[in-house]
mmJSON file of the N, C-alpha and C atoms, coordinates in Angstrom:
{"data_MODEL":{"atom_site":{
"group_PDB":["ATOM","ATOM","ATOM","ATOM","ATOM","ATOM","ATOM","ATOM","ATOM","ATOM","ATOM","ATOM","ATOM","ATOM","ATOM","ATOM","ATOM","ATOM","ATOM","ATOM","ATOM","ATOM","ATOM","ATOM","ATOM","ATOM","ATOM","ATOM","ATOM","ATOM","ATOM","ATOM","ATOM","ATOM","ATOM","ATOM","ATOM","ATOM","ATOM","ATOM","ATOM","ATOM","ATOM","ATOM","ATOM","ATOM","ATOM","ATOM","ATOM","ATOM","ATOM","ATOM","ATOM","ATOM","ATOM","ATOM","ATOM","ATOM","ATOM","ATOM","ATOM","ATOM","ATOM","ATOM","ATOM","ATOM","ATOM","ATOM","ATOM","ATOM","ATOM","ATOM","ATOM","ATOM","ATOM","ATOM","ATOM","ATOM","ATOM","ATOM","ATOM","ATOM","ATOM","ATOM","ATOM","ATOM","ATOM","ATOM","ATOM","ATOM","ATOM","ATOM","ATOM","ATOM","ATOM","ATOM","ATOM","ATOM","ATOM","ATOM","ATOM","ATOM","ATOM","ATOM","ATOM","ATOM","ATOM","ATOM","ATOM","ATOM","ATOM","ATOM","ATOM","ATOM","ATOM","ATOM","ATOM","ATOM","ATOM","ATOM","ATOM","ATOM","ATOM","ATOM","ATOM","ATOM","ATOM","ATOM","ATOM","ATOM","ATOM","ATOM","ATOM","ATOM","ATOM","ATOM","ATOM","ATOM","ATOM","ATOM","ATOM","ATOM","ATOM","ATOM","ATOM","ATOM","ATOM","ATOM","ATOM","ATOM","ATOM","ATOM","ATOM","ATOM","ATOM","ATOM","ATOM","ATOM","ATOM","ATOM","ATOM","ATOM","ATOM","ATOM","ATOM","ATOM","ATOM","ATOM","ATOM","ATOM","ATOM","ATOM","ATOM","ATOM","ATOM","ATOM","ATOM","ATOM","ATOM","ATOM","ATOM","ATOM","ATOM","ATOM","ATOM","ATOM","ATOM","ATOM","ATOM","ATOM","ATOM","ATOM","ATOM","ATOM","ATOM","ATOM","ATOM","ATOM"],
"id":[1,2,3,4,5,6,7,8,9,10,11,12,13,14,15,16,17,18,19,20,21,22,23,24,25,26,27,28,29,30,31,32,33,34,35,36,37,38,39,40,41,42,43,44,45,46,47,48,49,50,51,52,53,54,55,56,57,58,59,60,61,62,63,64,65,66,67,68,69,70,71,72,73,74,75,76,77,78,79,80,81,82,83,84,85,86,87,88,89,90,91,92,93,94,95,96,97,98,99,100,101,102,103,104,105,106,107,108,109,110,111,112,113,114,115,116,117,118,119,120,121,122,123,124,125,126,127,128,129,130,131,132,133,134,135,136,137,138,139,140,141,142,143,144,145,146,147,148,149,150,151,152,153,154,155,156,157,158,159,160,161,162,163,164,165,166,167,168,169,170,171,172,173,174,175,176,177,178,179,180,181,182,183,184,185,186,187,188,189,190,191,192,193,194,195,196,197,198],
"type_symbol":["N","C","C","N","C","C","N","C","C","N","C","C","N","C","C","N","C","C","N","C","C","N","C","C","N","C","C","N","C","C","N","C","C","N","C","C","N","C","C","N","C","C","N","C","C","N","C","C","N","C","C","N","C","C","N","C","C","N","C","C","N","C","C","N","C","C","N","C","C","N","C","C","N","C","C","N","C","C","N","C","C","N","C","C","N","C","C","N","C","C","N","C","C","N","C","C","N","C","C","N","C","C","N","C","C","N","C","C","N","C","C","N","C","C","N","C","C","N","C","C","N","C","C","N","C","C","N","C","C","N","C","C","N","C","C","N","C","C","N","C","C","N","C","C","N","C","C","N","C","C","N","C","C","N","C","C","N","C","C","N","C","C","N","C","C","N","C","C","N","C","C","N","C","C","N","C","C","N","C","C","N","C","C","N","C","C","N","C","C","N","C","C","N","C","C","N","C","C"],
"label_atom_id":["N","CA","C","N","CA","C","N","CA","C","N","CA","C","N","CA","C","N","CA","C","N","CA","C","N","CA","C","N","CA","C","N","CA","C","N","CA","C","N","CA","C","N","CA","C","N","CA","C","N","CA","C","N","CA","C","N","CA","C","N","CA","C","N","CA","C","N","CA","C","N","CA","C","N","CA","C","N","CA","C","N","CA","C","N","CA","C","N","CA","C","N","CA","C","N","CA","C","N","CA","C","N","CA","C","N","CA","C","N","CA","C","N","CA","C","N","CA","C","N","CA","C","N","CA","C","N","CA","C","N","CA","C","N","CA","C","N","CA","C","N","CA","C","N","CA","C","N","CA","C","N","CA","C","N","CA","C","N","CA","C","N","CA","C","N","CA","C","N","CA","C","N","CA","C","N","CA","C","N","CA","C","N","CA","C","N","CA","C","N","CA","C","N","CA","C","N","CA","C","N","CA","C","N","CA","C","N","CA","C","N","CA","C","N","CA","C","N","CA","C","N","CA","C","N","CA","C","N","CA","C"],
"label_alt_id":[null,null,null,null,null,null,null,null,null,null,null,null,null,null,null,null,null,null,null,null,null,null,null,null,null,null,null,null,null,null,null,null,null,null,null,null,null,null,null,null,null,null,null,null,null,null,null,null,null,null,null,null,null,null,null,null,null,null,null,null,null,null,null,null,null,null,null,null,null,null,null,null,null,null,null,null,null,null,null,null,null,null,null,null,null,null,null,null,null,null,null,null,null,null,null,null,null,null,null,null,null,null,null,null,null,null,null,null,null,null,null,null,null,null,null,null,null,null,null,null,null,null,null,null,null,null,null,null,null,null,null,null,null,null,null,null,null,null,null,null,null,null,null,null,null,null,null,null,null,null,null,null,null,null,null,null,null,null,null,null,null,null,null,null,null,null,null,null,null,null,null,null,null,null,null,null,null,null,null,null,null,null,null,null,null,null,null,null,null,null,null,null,null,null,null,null,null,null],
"label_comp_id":["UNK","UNK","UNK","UNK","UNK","UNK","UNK","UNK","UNK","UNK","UNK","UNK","UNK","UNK","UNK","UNK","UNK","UNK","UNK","UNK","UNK","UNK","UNK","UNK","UNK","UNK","UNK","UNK","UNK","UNK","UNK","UNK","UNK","UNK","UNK","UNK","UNK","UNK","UNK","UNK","UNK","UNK","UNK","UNK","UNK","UNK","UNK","UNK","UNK","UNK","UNK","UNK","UNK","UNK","UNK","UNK","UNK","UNK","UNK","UNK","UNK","UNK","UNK","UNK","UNK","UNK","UNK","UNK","UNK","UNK","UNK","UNK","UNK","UNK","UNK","UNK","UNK","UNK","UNK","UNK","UNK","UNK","UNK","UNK","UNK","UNK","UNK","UNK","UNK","UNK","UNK","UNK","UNK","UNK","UNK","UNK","UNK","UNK","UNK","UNK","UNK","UNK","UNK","UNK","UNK","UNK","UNK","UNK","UNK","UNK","UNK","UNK","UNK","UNK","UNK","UNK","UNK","UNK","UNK","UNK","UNK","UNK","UNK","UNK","UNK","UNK","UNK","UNK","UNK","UNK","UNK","UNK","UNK","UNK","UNK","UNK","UNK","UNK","UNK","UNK","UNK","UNK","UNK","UNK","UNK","UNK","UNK","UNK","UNK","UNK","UNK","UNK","UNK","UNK","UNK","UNK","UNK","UNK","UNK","UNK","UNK","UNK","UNK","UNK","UNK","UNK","UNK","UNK","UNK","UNK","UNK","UNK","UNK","UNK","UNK","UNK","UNK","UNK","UNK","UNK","UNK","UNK","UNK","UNK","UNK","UNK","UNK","UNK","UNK","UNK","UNK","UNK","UNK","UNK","UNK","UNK","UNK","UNK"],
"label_asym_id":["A","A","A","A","A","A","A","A","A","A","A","A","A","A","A","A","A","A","A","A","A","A","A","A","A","A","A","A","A","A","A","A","A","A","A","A","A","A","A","A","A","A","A","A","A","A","A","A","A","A","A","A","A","A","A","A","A","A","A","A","A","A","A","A","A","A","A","A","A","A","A","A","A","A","A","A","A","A","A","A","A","A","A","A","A","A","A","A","A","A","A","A","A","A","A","A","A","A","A","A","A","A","A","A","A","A","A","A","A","A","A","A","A","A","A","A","A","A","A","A","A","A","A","A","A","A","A","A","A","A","A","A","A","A","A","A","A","A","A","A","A","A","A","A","A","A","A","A","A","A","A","A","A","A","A","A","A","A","A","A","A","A","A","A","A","A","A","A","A","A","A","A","A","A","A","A","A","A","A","A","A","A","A","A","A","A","A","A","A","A","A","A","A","A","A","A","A","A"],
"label_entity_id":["1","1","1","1","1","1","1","1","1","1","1","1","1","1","1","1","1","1","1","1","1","1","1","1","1","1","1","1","1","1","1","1","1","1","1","1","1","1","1","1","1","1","1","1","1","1","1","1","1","1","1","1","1","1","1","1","1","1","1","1","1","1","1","1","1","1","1","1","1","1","1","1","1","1","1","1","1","1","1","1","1","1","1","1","1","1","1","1","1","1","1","1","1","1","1","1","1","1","1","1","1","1","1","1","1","1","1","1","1","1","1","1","1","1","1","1","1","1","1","1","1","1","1","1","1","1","1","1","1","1","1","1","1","1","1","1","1","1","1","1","1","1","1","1","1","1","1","1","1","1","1","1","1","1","1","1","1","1","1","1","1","1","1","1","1","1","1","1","1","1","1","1","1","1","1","1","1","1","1","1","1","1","1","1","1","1","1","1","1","1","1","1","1","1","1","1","1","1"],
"label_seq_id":[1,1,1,2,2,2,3,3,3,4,4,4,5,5,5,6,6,6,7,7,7,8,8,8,9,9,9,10,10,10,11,11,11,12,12,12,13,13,13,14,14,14,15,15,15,16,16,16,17,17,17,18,18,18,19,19,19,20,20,20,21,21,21,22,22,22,23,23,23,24,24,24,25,25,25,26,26,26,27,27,27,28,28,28,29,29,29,30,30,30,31,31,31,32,32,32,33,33,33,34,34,34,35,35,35,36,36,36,37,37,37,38,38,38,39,39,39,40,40,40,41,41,41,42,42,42,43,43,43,44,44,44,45,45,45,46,46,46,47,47,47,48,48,48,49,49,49,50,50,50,51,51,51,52,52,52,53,53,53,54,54,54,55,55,55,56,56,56,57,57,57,58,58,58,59,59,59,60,60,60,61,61,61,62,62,62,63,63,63,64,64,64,65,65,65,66,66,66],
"pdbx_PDB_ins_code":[null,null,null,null,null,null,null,null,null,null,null,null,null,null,null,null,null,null,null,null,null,null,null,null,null,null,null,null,null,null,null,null,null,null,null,null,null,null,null,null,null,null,null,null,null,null,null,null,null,null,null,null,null,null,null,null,null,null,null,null,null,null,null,null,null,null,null,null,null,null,null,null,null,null,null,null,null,null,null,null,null,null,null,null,null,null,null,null,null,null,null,null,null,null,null,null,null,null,null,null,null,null,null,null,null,null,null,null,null,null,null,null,null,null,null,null,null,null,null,null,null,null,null,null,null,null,null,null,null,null,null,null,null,null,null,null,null,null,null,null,null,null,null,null,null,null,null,null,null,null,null,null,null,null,null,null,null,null,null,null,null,null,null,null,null,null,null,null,null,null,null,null,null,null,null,null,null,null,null,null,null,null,null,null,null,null,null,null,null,null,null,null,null,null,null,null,null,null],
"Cartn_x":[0.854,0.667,-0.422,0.027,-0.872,-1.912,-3.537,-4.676,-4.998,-5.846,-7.21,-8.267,-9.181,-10.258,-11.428,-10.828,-12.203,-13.16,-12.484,-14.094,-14.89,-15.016,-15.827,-15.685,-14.988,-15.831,-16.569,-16.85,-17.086,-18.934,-19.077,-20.709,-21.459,-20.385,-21.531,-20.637,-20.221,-19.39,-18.315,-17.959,-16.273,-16.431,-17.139,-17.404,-16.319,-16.45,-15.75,-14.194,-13.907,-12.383,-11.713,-10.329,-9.641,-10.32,-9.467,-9.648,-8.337,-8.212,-6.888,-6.138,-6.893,-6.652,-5.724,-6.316,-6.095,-4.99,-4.911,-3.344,-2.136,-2.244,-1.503,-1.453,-2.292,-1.847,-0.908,-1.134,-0.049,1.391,1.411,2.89,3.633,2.399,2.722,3.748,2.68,3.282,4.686,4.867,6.531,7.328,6.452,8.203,8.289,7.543,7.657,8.038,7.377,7.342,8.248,8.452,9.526,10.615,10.893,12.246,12.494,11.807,12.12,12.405,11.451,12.169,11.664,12.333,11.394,12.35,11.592,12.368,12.626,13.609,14.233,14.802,14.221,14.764,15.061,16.166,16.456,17.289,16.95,17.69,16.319,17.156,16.419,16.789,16.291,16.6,15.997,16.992,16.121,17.038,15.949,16.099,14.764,15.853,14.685,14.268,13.025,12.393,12.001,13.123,12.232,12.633,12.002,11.907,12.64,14.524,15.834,14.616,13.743,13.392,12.78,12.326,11.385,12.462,13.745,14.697,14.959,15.546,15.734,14.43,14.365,13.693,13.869,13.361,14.239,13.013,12.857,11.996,12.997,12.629,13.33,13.108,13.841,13.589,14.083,12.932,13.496,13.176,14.327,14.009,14.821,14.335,14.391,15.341,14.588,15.185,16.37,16.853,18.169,17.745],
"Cartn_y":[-17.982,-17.641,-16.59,-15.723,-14.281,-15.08,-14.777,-15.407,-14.553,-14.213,-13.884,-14.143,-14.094,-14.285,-14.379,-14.635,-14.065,-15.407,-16.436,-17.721,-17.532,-16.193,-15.872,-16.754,-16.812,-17.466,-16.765,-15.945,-14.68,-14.966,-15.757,-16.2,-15.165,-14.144,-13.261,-11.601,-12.011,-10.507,-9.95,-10.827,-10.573,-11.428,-11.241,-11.607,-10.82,-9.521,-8.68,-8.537,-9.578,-9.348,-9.91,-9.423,-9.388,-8.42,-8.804,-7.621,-7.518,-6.118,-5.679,-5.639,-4.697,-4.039,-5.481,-6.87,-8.172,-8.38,-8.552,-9.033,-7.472,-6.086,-5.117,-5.561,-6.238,-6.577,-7.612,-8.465,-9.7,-9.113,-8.497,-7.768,-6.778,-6.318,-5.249,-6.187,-7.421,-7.936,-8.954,-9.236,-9.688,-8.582,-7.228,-6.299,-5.851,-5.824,-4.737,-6.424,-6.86,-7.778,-9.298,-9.838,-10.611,-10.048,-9.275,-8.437,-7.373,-7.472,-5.888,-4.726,-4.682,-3.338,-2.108,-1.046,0.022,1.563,2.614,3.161,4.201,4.643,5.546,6.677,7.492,9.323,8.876,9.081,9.273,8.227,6.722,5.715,4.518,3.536,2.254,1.223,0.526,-0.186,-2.028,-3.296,-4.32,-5.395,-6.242,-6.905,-8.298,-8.961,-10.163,-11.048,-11.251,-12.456,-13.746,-13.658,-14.615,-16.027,-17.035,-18.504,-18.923,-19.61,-20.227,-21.137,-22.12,-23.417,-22.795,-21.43,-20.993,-20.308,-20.321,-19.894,-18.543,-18.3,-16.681,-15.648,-14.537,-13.6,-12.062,-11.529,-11.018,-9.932,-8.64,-7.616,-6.282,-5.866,-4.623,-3.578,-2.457,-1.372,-0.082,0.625,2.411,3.143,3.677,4.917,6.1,7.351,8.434,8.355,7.919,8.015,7.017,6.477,5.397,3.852],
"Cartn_z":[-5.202,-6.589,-6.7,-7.55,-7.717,-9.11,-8.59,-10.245,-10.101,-11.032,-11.309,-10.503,-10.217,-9.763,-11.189,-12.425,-13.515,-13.622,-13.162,-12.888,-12.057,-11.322,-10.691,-9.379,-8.352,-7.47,-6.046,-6.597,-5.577,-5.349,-6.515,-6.217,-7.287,-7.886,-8.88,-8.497,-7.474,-7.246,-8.322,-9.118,-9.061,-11.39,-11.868,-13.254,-14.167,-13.66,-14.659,-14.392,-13.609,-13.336,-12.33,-11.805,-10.788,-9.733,-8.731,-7.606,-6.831,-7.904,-7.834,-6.708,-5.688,-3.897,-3.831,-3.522,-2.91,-4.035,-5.311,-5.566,-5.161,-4.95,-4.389,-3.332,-2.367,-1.053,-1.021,-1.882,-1.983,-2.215,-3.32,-3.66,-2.291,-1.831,-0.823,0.28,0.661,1.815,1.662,0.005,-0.505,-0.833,-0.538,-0.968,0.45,1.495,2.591,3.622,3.601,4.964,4.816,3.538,3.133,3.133,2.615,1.886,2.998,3.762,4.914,4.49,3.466,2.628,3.426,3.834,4.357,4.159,4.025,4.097,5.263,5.834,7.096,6.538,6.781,6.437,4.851,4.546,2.739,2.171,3.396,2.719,2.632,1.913,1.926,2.834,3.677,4.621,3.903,4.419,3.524,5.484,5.574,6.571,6.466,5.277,4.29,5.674,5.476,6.323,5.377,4.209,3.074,3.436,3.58,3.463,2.762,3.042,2.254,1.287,1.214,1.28,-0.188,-0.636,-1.859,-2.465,-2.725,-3.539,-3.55,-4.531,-4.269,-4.515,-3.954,-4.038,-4.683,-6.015,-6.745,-7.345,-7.186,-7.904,-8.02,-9.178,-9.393,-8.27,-8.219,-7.409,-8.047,-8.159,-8.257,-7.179,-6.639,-5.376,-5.792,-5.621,-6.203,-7.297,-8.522,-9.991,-9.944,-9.009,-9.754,-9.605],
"occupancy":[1.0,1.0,1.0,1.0,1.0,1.0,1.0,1.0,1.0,1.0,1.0,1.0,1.0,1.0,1.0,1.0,1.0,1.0,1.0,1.0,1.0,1.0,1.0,1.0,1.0,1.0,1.0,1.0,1.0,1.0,1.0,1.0,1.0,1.0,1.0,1.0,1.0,1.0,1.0,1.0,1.0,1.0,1.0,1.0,1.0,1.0,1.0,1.0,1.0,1.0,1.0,1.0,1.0,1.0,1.0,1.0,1.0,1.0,1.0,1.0,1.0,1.0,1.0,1.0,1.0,1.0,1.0,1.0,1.0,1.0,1.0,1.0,1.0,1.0,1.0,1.0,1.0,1.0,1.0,1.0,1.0,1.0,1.0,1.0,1.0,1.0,1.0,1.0,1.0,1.0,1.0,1.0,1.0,1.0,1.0,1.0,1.0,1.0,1.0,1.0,1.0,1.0,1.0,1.0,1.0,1.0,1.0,1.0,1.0,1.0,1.0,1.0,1.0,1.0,1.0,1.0,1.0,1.0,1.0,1.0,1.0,1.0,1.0,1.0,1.0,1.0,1.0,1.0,1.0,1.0,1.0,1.0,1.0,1.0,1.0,1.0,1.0,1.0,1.0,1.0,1.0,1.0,1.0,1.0,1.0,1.0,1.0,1.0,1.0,1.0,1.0,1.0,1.0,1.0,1.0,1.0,1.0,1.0,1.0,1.0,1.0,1.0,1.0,1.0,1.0,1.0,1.0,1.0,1.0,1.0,1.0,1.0,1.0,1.0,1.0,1.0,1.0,1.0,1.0,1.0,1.0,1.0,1.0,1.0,1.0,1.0,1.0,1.0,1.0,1.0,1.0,1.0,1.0,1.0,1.0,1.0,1.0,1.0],
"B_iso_or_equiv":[0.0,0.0,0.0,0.0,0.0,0.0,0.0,0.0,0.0,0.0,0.0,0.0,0.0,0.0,0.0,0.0,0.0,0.0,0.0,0.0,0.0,0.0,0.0,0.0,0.0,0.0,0.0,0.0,0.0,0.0,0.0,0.0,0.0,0.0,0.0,0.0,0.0,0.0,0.0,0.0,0.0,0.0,0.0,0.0,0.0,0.0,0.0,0.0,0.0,0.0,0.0,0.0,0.0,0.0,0.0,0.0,0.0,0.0,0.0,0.0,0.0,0.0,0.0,0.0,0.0,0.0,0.0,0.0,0.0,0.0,0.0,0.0,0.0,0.0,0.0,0.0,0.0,0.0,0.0,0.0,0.0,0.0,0.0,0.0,0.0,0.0,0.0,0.0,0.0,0.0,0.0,0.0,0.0,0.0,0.0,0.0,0.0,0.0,0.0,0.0,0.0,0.0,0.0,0.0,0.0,0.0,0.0,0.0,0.0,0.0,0.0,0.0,0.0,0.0,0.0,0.0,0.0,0.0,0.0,0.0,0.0,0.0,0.0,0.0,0.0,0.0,0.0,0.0,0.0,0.0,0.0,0.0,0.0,0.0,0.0,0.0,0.0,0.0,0.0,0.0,0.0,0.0,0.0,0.0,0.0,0.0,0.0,0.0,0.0,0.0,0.0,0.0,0.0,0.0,0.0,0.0,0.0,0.0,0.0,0.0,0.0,0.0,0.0,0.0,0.0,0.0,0.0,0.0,0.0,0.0,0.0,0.0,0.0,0.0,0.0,0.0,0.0,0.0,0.0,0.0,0.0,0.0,0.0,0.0,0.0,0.0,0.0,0.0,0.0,0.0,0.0,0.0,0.0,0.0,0.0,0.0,0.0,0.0],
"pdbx_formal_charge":[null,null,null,null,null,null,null,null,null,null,null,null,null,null,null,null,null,null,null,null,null,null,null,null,null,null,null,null,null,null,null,null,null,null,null,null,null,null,null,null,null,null,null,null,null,null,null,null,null,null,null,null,null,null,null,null,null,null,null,null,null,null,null,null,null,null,null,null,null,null,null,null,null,null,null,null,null,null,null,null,null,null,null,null,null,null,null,null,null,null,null,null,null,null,null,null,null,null,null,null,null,null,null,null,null,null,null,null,null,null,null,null,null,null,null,null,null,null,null,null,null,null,null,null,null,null,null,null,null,null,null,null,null,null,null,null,null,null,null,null,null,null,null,null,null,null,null,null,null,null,null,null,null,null,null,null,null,null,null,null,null,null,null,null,null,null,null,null,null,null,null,null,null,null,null,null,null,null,null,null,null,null,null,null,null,null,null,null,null,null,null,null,null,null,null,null,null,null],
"auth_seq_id":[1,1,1,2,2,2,3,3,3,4,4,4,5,5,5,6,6,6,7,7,7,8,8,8,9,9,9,10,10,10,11,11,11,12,12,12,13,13,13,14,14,14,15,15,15,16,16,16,17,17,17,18,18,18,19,19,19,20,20,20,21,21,21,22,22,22,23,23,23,24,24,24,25,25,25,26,26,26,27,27,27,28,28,28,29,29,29,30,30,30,31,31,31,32,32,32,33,33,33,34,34,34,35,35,35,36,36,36,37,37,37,38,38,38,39,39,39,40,40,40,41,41,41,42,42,42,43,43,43,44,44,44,45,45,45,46,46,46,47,47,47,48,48,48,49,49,49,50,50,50,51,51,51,52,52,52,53,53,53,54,54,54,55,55,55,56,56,56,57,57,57,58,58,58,59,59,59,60,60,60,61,61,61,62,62,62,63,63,63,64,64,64,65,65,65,66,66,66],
"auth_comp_id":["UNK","UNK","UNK","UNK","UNK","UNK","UNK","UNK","UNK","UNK","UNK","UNK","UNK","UNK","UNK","UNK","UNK","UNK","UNK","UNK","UNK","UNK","UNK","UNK","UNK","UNK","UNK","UNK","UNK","UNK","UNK","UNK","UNK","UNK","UNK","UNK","UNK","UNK","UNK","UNK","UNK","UNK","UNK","UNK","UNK","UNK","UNK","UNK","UNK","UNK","UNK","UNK","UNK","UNK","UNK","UNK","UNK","UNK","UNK","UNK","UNK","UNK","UNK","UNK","UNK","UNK","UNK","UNK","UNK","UNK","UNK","UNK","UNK","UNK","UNK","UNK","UNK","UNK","UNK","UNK","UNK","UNK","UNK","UNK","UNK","UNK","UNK","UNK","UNK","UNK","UNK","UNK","UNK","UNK","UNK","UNK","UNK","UNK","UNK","UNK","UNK","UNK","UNK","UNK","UNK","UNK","UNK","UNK","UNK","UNK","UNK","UNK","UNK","UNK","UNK","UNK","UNK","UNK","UNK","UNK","UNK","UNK","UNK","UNK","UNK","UNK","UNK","UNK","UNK","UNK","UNK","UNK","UNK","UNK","UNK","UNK","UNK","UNK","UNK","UNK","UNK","UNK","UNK","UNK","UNK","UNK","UNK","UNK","UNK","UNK","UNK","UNK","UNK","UNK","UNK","UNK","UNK","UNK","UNK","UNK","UNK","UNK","UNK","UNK","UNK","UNK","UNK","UNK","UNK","UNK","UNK","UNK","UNK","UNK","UNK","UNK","UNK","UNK","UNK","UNK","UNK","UNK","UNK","UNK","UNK","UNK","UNK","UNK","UNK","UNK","UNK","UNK","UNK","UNK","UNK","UNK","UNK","UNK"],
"auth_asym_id":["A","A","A","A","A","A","A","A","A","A","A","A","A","A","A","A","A","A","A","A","A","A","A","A","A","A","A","A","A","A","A","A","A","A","A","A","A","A","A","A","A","A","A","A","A","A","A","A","A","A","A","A","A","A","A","A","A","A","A","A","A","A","A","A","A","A","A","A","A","A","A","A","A","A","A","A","A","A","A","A","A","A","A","A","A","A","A","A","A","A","A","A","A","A","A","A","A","A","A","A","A","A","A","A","A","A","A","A","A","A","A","A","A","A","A","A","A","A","A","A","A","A","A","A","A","A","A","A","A","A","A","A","A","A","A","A","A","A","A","A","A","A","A","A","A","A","A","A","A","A","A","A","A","A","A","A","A","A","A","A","A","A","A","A","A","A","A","A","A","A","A","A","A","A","A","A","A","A","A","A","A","A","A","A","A","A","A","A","A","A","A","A","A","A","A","A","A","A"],
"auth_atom_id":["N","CA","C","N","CA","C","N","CA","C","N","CA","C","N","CA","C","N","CA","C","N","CA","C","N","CA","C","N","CA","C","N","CA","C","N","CA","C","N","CA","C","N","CA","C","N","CA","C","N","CA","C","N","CA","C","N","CA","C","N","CA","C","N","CA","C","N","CA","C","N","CA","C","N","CA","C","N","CA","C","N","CA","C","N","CA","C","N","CA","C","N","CA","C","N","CA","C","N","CA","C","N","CA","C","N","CA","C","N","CA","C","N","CA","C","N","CA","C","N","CA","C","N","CA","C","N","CA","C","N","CA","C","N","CA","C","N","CA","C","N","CA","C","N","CA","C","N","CA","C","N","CA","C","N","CA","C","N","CA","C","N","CA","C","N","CA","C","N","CA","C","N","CA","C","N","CA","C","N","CA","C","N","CA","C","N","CA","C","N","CA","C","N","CA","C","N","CA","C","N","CA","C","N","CA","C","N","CA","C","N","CA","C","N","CA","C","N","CA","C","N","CA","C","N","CA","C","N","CA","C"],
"pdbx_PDB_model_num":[1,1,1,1,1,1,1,1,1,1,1,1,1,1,1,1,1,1,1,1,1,1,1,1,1,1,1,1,1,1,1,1,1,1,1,1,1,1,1,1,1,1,1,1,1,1,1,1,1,1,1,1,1,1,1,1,1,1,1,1,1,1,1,1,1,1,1,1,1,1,1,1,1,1,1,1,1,1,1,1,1,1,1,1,1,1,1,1,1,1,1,1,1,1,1,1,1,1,1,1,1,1,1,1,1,1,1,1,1,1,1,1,1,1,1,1,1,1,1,1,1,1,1,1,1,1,1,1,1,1,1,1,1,1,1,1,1,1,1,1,1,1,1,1,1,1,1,1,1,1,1,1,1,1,1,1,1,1,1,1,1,1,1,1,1,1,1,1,1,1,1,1,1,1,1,1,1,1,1,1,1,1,1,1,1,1,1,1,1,1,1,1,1,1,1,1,1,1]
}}}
């Protein structure tokens, strides 16, 4: 599950917010490394490593405009 971090538990670091970088890394590593999404010369390539047991796995996609 993607939070917030805004209860602070950073000890005083982290008051004014999220920290963004760390939930982009989360997304990063369910579209590229779950979903095998990658792309090769001018196509999209998908070779899912996703876990049957957490249901389906489902995010939009735009690659060049369609």
């Amino acid at each position: 599950m993607l939070a917030s971090d805004i209860a602070d538990i950073q000890g005083g670091t982290t008051a004014e917010g999220i920290h963004l970088a760390a939930m982009a890394g989360s997304i990063d590593l369910l579209q590229r490394c779950f979903s095998g999404l990658e792309t090769r010369g001018d196509r999209l390539v998908f070779s899912p490593q996703w876990p049957e047991k957490l249901g389906a796995l489902e995010f939009p996609i735009v690659y060049r405009g369609h």
